[in-house]
C-alpha positions as CSV (number, residue, x, y, z in Angstrom):
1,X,0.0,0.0,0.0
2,X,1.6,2.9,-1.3
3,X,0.9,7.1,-2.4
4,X,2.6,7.9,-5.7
5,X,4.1,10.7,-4.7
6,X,7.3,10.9,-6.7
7,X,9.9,9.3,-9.3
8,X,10.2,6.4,-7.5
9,X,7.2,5.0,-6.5
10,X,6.2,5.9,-9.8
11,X,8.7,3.6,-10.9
12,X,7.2,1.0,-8.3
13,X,4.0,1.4,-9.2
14,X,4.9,-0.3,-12.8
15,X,6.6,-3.0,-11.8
16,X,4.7,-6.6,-12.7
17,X,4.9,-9.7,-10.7
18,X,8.2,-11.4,-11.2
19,X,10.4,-8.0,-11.6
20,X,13.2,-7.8,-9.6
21,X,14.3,-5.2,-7.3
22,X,17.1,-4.4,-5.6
23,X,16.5,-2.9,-2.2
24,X,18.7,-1.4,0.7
25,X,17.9,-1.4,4.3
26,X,17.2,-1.2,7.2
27,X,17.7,2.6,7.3
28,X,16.3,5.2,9.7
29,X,16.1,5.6,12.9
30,X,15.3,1.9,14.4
31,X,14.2,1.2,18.3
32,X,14.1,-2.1,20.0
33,X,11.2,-3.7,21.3
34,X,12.0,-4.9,25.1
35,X,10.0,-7.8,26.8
36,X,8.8,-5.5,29.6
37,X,5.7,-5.3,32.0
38,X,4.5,-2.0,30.3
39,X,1.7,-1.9,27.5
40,X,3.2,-0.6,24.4
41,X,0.9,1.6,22.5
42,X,1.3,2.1,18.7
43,X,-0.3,4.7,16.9
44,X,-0.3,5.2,12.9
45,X,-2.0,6.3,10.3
46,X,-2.6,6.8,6.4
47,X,0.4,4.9,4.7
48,X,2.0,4.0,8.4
49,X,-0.8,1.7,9.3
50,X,0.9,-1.6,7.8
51,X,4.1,-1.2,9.4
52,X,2.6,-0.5,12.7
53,X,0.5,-3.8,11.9
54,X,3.6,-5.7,11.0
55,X,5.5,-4.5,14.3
56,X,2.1,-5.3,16.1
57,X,2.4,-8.9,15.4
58,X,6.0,-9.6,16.4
C-alpha cells in the first residue's frame, strides 16, 4: 500500500509480478522492542498503518 508521490514509486508502481528489485535497508532511525511489564501503544496512520500492523504482530 503505497501514495505515488514521486519518481520512485512511480517507478514502483509499474513493476509486474516477477520484476526484480534491488532494495537497501534497514535505514532510519530503528528502536528495539524490550520484553517489559509495560503496554506498548502504537499509533499510525494513512500509509504508516501496515508497518505499525507488522510490528504489532512480532
Amino acid at each position: 500500500m503505497y501514495k505515488i508521490v514521486g519518481p520512485g514509486l512511480e517507478a514502483l508502481s509499474q513493476l509486474q509480478p516477477g520484476d526484480e528489485v534491488d532494495l537497501m535497508g534497514p535505514i532510519g532511525n530503528g528502536f528495539r522492542c524490550g520484553k517489559t511489564h509495560q503496554i506498548p501503544v502504537l499509533i499510525g496512520g494513512g500509509v504508516g498503518i501496515p508497518p505499525v500492523l507488522f510490528l504489532a504482530e512480532y
